[in-house]
DSSP file (Angstrom, degrees, kcal/mol; ACC not computed):
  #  RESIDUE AA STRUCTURE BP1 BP2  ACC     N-H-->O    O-->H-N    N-H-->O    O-->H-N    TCO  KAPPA ALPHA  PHI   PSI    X-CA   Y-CA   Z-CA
    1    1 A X              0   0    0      0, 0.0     2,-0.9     0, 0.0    19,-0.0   0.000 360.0 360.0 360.0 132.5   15.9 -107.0  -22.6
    2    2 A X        -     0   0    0      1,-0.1     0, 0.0     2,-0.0     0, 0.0  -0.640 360.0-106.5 -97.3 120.2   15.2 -104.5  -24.8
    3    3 A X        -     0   0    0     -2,-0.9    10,-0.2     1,-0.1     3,-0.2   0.266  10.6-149.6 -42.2 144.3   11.7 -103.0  -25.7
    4    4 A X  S    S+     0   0    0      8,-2.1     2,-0.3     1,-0.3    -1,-0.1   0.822  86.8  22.0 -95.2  -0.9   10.0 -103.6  -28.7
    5    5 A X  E     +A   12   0A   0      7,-0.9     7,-2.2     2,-0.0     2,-0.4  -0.917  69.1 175.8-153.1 126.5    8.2 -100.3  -28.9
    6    6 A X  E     +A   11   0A   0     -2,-0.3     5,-0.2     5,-0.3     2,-0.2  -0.918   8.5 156.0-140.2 133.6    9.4  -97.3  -27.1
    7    7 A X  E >   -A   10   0A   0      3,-2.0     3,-1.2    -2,-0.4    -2,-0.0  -0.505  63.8 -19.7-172.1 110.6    7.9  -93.9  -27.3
    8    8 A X  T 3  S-     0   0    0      1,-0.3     3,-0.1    -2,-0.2     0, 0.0   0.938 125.7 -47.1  51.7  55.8    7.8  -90.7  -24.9
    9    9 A X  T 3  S+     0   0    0      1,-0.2     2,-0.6     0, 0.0    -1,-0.3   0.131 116.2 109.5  84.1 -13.3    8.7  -92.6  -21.8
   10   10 A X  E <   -A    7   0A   0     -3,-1.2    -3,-2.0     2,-0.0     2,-0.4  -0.725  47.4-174.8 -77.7 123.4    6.2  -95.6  -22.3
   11   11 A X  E     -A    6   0A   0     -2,-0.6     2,-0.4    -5,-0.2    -5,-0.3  -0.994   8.2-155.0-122.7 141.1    8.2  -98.4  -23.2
   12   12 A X  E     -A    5   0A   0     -7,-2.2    -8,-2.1    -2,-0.4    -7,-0.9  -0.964   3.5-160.6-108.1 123.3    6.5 -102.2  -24.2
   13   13 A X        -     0   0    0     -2,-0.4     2,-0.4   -10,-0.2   -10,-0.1  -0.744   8.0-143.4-107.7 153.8    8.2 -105.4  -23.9
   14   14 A X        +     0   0    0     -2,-0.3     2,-0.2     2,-0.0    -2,-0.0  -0.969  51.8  55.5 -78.4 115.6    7.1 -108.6  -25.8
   15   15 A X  S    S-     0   0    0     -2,-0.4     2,-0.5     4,-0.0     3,-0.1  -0.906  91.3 -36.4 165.5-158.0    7.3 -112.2  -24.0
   16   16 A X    >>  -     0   0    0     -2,-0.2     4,-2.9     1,-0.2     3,-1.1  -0.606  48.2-131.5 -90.0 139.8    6.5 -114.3  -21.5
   17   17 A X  H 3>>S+     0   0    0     -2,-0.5     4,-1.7     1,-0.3     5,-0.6   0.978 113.1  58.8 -56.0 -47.2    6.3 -112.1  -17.4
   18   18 A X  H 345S+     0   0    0      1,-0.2    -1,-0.3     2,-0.2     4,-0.3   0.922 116.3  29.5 -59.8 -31.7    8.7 -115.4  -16.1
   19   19 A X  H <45S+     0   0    0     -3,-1.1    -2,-0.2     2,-0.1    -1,-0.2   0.860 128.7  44.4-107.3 -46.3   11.7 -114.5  -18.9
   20   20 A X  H  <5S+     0   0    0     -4,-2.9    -2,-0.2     2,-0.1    -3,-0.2   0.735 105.7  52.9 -83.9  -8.4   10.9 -110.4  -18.9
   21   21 A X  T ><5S+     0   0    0     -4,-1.7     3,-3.0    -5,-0.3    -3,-0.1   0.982 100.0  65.0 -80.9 -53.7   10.5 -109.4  -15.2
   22   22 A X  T 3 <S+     0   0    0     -5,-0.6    -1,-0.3     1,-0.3    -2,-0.1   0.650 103.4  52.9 -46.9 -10.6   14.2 -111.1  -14.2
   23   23 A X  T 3  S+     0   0    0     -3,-0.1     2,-0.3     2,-0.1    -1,-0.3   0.433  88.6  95.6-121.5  28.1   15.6 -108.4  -16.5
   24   24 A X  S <  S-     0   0    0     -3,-3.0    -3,-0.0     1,-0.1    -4,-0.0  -0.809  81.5-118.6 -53.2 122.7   14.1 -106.1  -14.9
   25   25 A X    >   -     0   0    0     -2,-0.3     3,-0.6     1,-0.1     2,-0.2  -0.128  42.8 -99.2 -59.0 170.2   16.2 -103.8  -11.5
   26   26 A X  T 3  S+     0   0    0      1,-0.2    39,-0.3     2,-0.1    -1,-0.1  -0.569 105.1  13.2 -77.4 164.6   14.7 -104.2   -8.2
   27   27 A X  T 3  S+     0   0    0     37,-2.6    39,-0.2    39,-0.6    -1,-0.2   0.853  85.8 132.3  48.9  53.3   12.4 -101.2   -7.1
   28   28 A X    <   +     0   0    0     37,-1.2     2,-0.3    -3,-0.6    38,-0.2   0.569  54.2  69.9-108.7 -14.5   12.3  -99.7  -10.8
   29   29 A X  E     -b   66   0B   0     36,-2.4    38,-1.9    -4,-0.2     3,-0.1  -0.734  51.2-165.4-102.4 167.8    8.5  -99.3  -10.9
   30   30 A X  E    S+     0   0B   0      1,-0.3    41,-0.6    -2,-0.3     2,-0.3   0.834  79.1   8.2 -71.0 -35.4    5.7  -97.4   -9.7
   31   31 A X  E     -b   71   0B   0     39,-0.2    -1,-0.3    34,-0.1     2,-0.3  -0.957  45.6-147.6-157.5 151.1    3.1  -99.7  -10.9
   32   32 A X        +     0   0    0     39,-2.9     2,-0.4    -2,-0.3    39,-0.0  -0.920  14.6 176.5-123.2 134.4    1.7 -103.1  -12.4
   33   33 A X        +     0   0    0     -2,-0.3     2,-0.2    39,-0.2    41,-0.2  -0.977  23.8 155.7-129.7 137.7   -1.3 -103.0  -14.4
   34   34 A X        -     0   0    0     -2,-0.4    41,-1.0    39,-0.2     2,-0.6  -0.677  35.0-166.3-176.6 118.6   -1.6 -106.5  -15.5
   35   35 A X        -     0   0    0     39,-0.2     2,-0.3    -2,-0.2    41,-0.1  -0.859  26.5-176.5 -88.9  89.8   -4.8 -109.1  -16.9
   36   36 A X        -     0   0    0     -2,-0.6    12,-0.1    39,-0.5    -2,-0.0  -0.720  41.9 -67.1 -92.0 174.8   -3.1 -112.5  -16.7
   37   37 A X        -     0   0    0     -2,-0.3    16,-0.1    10,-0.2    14,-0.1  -0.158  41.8-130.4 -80.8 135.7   -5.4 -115.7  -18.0
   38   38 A X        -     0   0    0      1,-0.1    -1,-0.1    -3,-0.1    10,-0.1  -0.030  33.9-118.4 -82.1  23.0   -8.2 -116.4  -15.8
   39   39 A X  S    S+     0   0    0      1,-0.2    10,-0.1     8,-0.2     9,-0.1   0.845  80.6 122.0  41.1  36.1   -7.3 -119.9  -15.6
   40   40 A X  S    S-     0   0    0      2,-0.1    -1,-0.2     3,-0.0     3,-0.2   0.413  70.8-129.8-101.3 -13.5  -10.5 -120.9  -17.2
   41   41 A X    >   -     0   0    0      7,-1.2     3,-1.1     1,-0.2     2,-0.5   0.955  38.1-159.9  34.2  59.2   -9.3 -123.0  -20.6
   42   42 A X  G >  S-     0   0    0      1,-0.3     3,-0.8     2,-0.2    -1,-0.2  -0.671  72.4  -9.0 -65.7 119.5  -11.6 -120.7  -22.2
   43   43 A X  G 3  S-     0   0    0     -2,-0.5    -1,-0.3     1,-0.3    -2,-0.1   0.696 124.5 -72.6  91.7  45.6  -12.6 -122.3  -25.6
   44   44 A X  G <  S+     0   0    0     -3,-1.1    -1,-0.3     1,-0.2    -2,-0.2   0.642  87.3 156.5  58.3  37.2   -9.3 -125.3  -24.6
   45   45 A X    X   -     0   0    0     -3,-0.8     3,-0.9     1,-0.1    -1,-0.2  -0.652  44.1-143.6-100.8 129.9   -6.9 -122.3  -25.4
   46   46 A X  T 3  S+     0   0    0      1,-0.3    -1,-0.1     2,-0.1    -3,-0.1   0.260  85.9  74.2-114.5  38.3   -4.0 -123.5  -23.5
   47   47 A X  T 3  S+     0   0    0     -5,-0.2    -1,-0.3     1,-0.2   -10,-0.2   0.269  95.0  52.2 -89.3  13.5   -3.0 -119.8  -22.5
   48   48 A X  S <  S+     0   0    0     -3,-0.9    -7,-1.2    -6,-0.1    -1,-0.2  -0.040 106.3  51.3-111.5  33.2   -5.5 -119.7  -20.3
   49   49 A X  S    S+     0   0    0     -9,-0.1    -2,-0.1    -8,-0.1    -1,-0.1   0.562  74.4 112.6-139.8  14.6   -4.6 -123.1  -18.4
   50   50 A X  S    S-     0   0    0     -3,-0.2    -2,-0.1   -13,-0.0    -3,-0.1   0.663  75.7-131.6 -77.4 -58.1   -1.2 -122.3  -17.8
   51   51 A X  S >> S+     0   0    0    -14,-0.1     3,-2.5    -4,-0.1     4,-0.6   0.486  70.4 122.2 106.6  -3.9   -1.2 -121.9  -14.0
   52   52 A X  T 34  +     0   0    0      1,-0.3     3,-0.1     2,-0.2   -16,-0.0   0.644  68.3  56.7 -76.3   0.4    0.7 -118.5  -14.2
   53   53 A X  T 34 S+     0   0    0      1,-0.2    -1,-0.3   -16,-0.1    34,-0.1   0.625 106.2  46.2 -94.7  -3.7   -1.8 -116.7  -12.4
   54   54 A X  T <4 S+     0   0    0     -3,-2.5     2,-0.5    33,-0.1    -2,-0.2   0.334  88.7 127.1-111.6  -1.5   -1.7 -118.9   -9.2
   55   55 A X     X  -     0   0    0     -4,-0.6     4,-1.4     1,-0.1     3,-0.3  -0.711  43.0-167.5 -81.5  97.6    2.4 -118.7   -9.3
   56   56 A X  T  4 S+     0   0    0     -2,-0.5     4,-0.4     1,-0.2    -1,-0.1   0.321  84.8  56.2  44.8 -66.0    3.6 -117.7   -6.4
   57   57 A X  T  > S+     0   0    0      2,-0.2     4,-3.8     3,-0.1    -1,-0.2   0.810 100.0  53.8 -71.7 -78.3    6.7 -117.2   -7.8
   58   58 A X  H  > S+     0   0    0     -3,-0.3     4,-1.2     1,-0.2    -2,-0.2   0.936 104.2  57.0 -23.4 -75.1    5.7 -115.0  -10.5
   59   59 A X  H  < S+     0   0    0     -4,-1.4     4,-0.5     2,-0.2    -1,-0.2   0.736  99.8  59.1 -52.5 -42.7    4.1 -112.6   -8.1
   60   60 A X  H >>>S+     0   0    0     -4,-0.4     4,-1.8     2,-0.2     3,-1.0   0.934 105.2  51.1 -49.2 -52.4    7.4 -112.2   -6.0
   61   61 A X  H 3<5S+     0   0    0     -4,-3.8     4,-0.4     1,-0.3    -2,-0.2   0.806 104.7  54.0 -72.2 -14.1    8.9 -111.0   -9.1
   62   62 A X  T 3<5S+     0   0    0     -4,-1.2    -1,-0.3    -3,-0.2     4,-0.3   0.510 114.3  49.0 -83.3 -16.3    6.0 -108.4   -9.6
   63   63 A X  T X45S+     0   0    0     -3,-1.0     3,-2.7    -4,-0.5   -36,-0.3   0.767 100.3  55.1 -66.5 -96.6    6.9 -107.4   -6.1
   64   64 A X  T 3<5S+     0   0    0     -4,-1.8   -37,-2.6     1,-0.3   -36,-0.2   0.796 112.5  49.9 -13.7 -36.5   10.6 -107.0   -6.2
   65   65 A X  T 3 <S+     0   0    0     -5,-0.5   -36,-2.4    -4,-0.4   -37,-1.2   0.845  88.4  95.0 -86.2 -30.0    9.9 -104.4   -9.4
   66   66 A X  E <  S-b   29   0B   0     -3,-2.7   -39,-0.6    -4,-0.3     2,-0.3  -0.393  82.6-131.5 -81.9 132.7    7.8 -102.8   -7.7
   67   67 A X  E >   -     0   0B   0    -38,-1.9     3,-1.6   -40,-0.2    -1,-0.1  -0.767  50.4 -83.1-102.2 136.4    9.4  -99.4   -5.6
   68   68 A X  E 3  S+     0   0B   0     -2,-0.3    -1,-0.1     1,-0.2     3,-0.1   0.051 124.7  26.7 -38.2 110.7    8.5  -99.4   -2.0
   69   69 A X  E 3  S+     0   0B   0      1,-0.6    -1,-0.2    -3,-0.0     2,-0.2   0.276 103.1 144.9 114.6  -8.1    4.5  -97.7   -1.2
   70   70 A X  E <   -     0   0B   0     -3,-1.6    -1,-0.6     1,-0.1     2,-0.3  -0.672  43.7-122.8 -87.9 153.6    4.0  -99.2   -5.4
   71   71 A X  E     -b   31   0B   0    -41,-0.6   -39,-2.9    -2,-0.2     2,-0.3  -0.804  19.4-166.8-108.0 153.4    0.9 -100.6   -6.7
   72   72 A X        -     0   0    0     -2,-0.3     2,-0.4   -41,-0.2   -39,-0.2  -0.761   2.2-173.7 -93.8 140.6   -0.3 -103.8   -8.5
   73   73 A X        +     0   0    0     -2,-0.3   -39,-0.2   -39,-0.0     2,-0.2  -0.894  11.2 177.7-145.8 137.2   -3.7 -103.9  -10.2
   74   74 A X        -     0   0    0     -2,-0.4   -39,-0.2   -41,-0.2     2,-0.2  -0.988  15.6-154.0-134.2 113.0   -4.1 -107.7  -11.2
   75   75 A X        +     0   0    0    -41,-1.0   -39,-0.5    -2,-0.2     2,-0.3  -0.544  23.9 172.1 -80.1 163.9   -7.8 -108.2  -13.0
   76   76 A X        -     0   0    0     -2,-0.2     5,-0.3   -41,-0.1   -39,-0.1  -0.938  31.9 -64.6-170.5 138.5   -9.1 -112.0  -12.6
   77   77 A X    >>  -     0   0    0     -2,-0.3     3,-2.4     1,-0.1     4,-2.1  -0.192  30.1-124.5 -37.1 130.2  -12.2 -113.9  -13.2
   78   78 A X  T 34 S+     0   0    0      1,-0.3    -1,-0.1     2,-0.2   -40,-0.0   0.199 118.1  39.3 -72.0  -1.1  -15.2 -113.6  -11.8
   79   79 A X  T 34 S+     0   0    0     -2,-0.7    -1,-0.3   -41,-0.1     4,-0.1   0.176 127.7  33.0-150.1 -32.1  -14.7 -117.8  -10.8
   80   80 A X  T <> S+     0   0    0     -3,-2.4     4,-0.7     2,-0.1     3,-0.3   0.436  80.3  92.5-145.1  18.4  -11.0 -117.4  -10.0
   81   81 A X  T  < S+     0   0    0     -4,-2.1     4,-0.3    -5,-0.3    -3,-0.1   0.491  80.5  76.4 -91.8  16.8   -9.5 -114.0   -8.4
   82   82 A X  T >> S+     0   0    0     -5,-0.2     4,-1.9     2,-0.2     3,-1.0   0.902 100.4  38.7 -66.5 -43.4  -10.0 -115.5   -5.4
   83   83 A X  H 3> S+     0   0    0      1,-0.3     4,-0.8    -3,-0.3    -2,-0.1   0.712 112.3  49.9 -59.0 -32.0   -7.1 -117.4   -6.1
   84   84 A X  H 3< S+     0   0    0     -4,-0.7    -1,-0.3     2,-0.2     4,-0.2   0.193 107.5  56.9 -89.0   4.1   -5.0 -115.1   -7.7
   85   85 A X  H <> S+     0   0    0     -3,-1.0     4,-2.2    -4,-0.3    -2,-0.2   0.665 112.7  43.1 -65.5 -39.5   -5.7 -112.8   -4.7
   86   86 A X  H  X S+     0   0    0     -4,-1.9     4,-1.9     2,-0.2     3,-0.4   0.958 110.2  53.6 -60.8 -51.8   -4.3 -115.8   -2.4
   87   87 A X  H  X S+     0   0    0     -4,-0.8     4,-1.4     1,-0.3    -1,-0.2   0.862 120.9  43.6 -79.7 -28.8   -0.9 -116.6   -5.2
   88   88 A X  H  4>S+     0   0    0      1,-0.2     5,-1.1    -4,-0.2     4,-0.4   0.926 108.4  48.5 -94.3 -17.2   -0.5 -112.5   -4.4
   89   89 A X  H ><5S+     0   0    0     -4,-2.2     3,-1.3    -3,-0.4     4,-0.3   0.874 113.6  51.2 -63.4 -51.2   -1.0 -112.2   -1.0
   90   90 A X  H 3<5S+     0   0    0     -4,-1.9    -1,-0.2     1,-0.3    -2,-0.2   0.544  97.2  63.9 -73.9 -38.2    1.4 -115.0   -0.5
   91   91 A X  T 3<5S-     0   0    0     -4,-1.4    -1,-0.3    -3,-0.3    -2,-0.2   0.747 134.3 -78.1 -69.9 -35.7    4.1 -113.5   -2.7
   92   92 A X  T < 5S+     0   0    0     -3,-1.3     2,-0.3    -4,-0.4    -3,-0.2   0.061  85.6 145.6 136.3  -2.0    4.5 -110.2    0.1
   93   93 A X      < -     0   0    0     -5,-1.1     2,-0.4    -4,-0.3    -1,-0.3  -0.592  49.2-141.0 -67.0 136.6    1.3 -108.1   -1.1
   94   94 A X        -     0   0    0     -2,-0.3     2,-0.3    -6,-0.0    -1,-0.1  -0.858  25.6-139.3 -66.4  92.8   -0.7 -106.3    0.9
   95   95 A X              0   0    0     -2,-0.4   -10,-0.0     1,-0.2    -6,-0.0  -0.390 360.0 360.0 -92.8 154.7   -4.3 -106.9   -0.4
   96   96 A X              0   0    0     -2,-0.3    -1,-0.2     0, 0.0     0, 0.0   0.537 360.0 360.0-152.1 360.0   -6.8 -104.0   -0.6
């Protein structure tokens, strides 16, 4: 996948984390910074009701990019990062 904006070593990808993290290598980053949708339906918006923040799945692949000793900072709702602390723990994270 190619980046849609590139500049002095920062690069930014557009799409959805399930379609860009698979074209991602393994153990190519340092770090995840990442606010996915609080699972909230705020205002019926139905990116926030999605379920991607409780996938399991998802979270594996945010591991696997990840280079051994790297970290994830995942922000979450004040109502629902208990859950997304569970979907990451669950994946191989270590939480702290």
């Amino acid at each position: 996948m190619n980046p849609v904006y590139e500049d002095a070593g920062l690069r930014m990808f557009h799409g959805s984390n399930k379609a860009v993290l698979p074209t991602f290598p393994d153990a190519s980053y340092h770090s995840i910074v990442t606010d996915p949708p609080y699972e909230l339906g705020f205002m019926g918006k139905g990116w926030d009701s999605t379920g991607i923040a409780y996938d399991v799945d998802m979270w594996r692949e945010c591991y696997r990019v990840l280079k051994p000793g790297g970290y994830l900072l995942a922000f979450g709702g004040t109502r629902t990062w208990h859950r997304i602390a569970v979907a990451i723990e669950d994946a191989g994270f270590e939480i702290r």
